[in-house]
Steps between C-alpha positions, in 0.01 A plus 500: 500500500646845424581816697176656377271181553599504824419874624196487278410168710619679816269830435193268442587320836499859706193656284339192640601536876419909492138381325461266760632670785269843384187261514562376872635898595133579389323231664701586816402822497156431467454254774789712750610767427795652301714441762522101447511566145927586555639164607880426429391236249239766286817773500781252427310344170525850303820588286687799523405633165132525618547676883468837338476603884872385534613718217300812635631471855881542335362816336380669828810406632745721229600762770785505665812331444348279263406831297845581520673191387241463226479836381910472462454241202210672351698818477790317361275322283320789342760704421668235224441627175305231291622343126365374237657277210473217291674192441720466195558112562651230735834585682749208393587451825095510626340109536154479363206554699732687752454889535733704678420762776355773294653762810829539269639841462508631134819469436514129599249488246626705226811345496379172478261574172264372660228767460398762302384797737196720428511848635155595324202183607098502619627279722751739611241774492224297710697373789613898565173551520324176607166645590304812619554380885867390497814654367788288399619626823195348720493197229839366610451561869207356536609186355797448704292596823263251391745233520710566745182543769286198347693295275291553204504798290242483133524766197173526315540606118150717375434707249313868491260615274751602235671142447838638722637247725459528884681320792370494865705375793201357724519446857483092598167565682352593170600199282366125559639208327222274309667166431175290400645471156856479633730681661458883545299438148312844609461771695213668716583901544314695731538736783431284845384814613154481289372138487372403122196252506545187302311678176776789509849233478727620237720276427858538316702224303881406584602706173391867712646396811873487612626379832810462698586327814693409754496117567412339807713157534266346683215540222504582128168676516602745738743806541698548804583889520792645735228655693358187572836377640527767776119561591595463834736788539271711249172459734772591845630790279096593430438453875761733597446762280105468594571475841745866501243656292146416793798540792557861380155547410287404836791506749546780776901594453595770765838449553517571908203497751572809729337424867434822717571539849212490791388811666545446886173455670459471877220210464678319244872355596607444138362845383267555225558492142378788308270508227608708206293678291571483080640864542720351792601223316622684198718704736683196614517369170661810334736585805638171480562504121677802586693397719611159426391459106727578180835283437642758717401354790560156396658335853448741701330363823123588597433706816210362717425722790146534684328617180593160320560211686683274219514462109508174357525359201189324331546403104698233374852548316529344172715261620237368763300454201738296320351590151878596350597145576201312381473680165871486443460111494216520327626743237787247435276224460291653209773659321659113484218384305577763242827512492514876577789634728371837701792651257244512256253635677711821548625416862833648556722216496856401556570305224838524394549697208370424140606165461266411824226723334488321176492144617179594786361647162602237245326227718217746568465526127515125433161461627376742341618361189312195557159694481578653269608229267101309618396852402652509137359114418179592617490824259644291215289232502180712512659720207618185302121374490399792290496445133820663338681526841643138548838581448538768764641448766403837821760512784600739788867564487668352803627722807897499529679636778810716462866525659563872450875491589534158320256670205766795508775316471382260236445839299818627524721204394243448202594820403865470582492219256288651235221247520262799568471830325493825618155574364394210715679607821292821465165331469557293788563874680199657299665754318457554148734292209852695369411429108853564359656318888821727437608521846476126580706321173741756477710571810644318814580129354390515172681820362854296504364230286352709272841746421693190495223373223468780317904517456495145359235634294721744340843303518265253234538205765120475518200553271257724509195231523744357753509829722138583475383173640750493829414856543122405522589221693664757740174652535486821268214555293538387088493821361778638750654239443487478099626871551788420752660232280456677168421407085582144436806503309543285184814324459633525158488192243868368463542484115663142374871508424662259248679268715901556478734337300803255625790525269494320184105385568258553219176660501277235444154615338197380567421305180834290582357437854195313361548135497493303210202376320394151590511387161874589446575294852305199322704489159842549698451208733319307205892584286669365824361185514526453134852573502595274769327234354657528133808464738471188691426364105774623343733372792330148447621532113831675439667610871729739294239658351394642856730803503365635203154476604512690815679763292186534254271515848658761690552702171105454420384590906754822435252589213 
């Protein structure tokens, strides 16, 4: 049985627990009350993805640290500017069916020739502008809130009245899963906040809907969020903030109570106490704050005499209340779940320089690149299923944190080396490009070589094509250069000379240089062989006669 057999056999299995647990929660309730209604057994039988209530308690809970932490990625988030491009083919090096993080920079990308990048795109034009509510601003952040406070964040591509193309980051509380055709085969969208009846359900198919998740090891059907991890610590942090807010509100917070002294009374041993009057009691009030108030007076004793008989203190310091302590270990426990350091929150931190800086930010930023890489499939699946689009691949460009001093000095040996221009040392510092770059290719370390060139130049040791290329390879622009290294000379023809003559040699023309004919060559060789045959014969015959034949032969070849 396959992977998708077996969920699709697993969802029937729950659908039919809820169903049956829903008909005996309504019988209960009929016969008892609601109360019996919420056994252990009725709330343990439902699945994540339907306890809406779950999801909505983790939005009334985004105060606080929790705010903090989360807002930190969707800042980070937001602010990545977002490409467009489309794929010119398979990388070489790239298996089938295996895509790689689309959260590359541009120049990974562009170097590889991988994709073509579009500057000008609806696409581009749509997700700047997803929808009347949201900006691409609010669009990012509140899909990376979404997921990191419930595990589940969905993108719902609409369209207006014109035809454009709309995108809506929707909170989880307003999405639920259908799977009675499969697996998240459609969507029900609606605001919890205004119930639909039955006759009003709108649904939407799995082509208009794109989610993300975080998984939840324990089950494939449900996300587990970094909220979820430290709920704990998040409802302390919400109970301490709650509880400052209702002890500042309703308490009574004078800092001292002030007892005055008894009037002597002959009946009464002890004396009486006096009752003041409001008009009495500001008195005492003000001469007191006059007296003993301000940071001037701060540890100065109090003087009781018969008028007041002692002053003690009645508020609690912050340190009886222990709330420093609490929330400091509470703080530490949500910022772990997000892998934020309280350096990124702005605290004023001793961190040890740059280097320090950069690695609390790189691994800060390596979460974030996470999202964002769920963020970019989800948009480029959604765009990929409209006709003409399927090549296109939608990504947020990755964060990247930055050594200064180490950026600095990377700079400056590039350029010590000439691997970077000066035009592109002043656009890293924002200034405007030197067109003709004068002052940077001639002077300092280049001005030697280029005397020393030009004087081979006119000594005839090197060509002109020869000087113009090493002087653009020094870094001077072609026409200055063309200009520097002057008109290309050309070298004069050397005109043919008759070779010279050795004493008593001939000049041998060219007709007597030809070789012979081949049919000469044939009759000569066909004479030899005559000849030496008429010899042997002859010896055979008359031996004398020999002598005298060899005479006639070498007198005939002399012919």
């Amino acid at each position: 049985m396959g992977a998708v057999n077996i969920i699709e056999q697993s969802l029937k299995s729950s659908r039919a627990i809820s169903a049956t647990a829903y008909d005996r929660a309504i019988s209960n309730k009929s016969s008892s009350g609601i109360g019996s209604a919420l056994t252990p057994s009725f709330g343990n039988v439902l699945s994540d993805w339907q306890n809406q209530s779950r999801y909505r308690d983790k939005y009334s809970l985004f105060s606080g640290w929790l705010y903090s932490a989360i807002d930190a990625h969707g800042h980070k988030a937001a602010s990545q500017p977002i490409q467009v491009a489309k794929r010119k083919g398979k990388s070489k090096n790239q298996k089938p069916g295996i895509r790689k993080s689309m959260t590359i920079s541009i120049s990974e990308k562009s170097t590889k020739n991988e994709l073509e990048l579009i500057e000008d795109h609806p696409i581009l034009d749509a997700l700047h502008n997803p929808n009347p509510i949201q900006g691409r601003w609010q669009f990012i952040y509140s899909f990376i809130a979404n997921l990191c406070l419930t595990g589940w964040a969905y993108v719902v591509k609409d369209e207006d009245e014109h035809g454009n193309l709309q995108f809506y980051s929707l909170p989880t509380t307003w999405i639920k899963p259908d799977h009675t055709n499969g697996p998240f085969s459609r969507f029900k969208i609606g605001d919890p906040n205004k119930p639909e009846s039955k006759d009003d359900e709108e649904f939407l198919d799995r082509s208009q809907v794109g989610f993300a998740h975080l998984p939840n090891p324990a089950d494939p059907r449900t996300a587990y969020a970094p909220a979820s991890a430290q709920m704990p610590a998040i409802r302390i942090n919400d109970h301490i903030q709650t509880g400052r807010e209702r002890f500042f509100r309703a308490g009574v917070f004078p800092s001292v109570i002030v007892t005055m002294g008894r009037d002597p009374h002959p009946e009464v041993p002890g004396g009486i106490r006096p009752r003041l009057s409001d008009s009495q009691r500001r008195q005492v009030n003000t001469m007191i704050k006059r007296t003993m108030g301000g940071v001037a007076n701060y540890g100065n004793p109090a003087i009781v005499d018969g008028m007041i008989e002692s002053i003690e203190r009645l508020s609690m310091t912050d340190n009886e209340m222990g709330w420093e302590k609490s929330e400091e270990s509470v703080k530490k426990s949500i910022l772990s779940a997000f892998c934020v350091n309280s350096f990124i929150l702005g605290e004023t931190m001793n961190v040890g320089g740059y280097a320090q800086a950069t690695i609390i930010k790189q691994l800060f930023y390596d979460r974030v690149n996470s999202y964002l890489d769920l963020f970019s499939g989800v948009l480029t699946n959604l765009v990929n299923q409209i006709p003409g689009y399927k090549d296109l691949l939608v990504w947020l460009e990755k964060c990247e944190a930055v050594d200064k001093v180490q950026r600095n000095q990377m700079i400056k040996f590039a350029r010590g080396n000439n691997d970077i221009s000066q035009n592109e040392i002043r656009e890293l510092l924002g200034l405007a490009p030197d067109e003709d770059m004068n002052q940077s290719v001639i002077g300092k370390s280049n001005v030697n070589a280029i005397v020393k060139l030009l004087e081979d130049v006119g000594h005839g040791l090197i060509e002109n094509t020869q000087a113009i290329a090493m002087l653009k390879g020094l870094g001077l622009p072609t026409d200055m250069a063309v200009e520097m290294a002057g008109p290309k000379v050309e070298k004069p023809v050397p005109s043919q000379q008759p070779p010279q003559l050795q004493q008593g040699q001939e000049v041998v023309e060219e007709n007597d240089k030809k070789p012979p004919k081949e049919d000469t060559v044939n009759d000569a060789e066909k004479t030899l062989r005559e000849s030496i045959a008429e010899l042997r014969r002859v010896q055979k015959v008359d031996p004398n006669a020999k002598a005298a034949l060899i005479t006639d032969m070498i007198s005939g070849w002399r012919k």
